[in-house]
N, C-alpha and C positions, 0 to 999 in steps of 0.2 A: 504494500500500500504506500503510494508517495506523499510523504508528509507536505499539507500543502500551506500548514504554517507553521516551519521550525521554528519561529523566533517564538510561539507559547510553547510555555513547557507543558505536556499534560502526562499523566499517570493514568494508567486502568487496569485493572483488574478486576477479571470474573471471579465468584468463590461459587461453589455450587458444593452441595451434599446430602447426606441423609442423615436427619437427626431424632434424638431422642429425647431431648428436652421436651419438657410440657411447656408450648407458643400459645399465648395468647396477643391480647392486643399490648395490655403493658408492656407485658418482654419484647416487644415489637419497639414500641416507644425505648426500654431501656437499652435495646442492644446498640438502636443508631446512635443515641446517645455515649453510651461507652464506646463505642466505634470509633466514632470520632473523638470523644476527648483522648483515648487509649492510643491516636494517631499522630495527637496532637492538631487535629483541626478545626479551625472556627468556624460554630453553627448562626446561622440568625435567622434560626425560624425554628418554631416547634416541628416535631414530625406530621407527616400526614399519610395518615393509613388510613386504608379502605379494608374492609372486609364484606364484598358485595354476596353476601349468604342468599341463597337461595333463585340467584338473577342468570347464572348460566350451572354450568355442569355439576354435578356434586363434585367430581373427582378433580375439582379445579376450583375448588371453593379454599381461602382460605386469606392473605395479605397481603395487600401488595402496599409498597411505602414506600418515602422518598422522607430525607432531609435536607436542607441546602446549607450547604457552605460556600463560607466567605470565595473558596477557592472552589467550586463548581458541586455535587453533590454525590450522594449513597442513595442507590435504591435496593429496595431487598424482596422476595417474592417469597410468597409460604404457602405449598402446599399441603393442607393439612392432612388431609386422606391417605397421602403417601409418606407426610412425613420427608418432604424434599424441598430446599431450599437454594434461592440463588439471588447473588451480592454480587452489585454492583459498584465499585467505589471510580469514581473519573475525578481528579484534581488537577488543578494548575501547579498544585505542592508537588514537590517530593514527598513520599511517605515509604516506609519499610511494610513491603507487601509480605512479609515472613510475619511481620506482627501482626497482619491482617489477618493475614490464613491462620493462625495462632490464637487470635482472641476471638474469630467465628466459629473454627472449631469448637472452643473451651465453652463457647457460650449457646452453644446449640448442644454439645456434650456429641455431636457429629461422628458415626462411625465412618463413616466415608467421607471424603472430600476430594475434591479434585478442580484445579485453577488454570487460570490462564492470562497472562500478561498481555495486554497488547496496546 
């Protein structure tokens, strides 16, 4: 893919897994929050989840949410049914994707995971 403006810096990383934490809406709200403060990045907005229950699939029912930061945002998806989750972090920061992948695992208690830089 040709970068077609080196002069930003941006970051991204997909996190995707299978977890076993019990997700609700809070833990939804706590993780972006830990997320990013555990990143060191500044937020200015609350988060904003949706959990549209009942409007399409069962087996697709579950979170979807964003928080913004100063430096671009975190979205996160939660499949409840399955139990399968995917994180999105895109910044203009630097940040250590090792601490990413490390504190989504710890915080979903995730037996699986598997990522992707790009």
């Amino acid at each position: 893919m040709k970068d077609l403006a080196p002069e930003i810096i941006r970051q991204r990383v997909l996190i995707e897994g299978l977890y076993t934490a019990d997700i609700n809406r809070e833990k939804v709200e706590e993780y972006l929050l830990g997320l990013a403060a555990h990143l060191d990045l500044r937020v200015y907005g609350k988060p904003i989840i949706h959990a549209p229950e009942g409007i399409g699939k069962d087996e697709n029912e579950g979170f979807d949410a964003f928080i913004p930061l100063i430096d671009s945002g975190i979205s996160l998806y939660v499949w409840s049914a399955t139990r399968f989750f995917a994180v999105v972090i895109f910044t203009c920061k630097a940040f250590s994707q090792e601490d990413a992948i490390e504190f989504t695992r710890d915080f979903f208690a995730a037996t699986e995971t598997e990522f992707k830089a790009f």
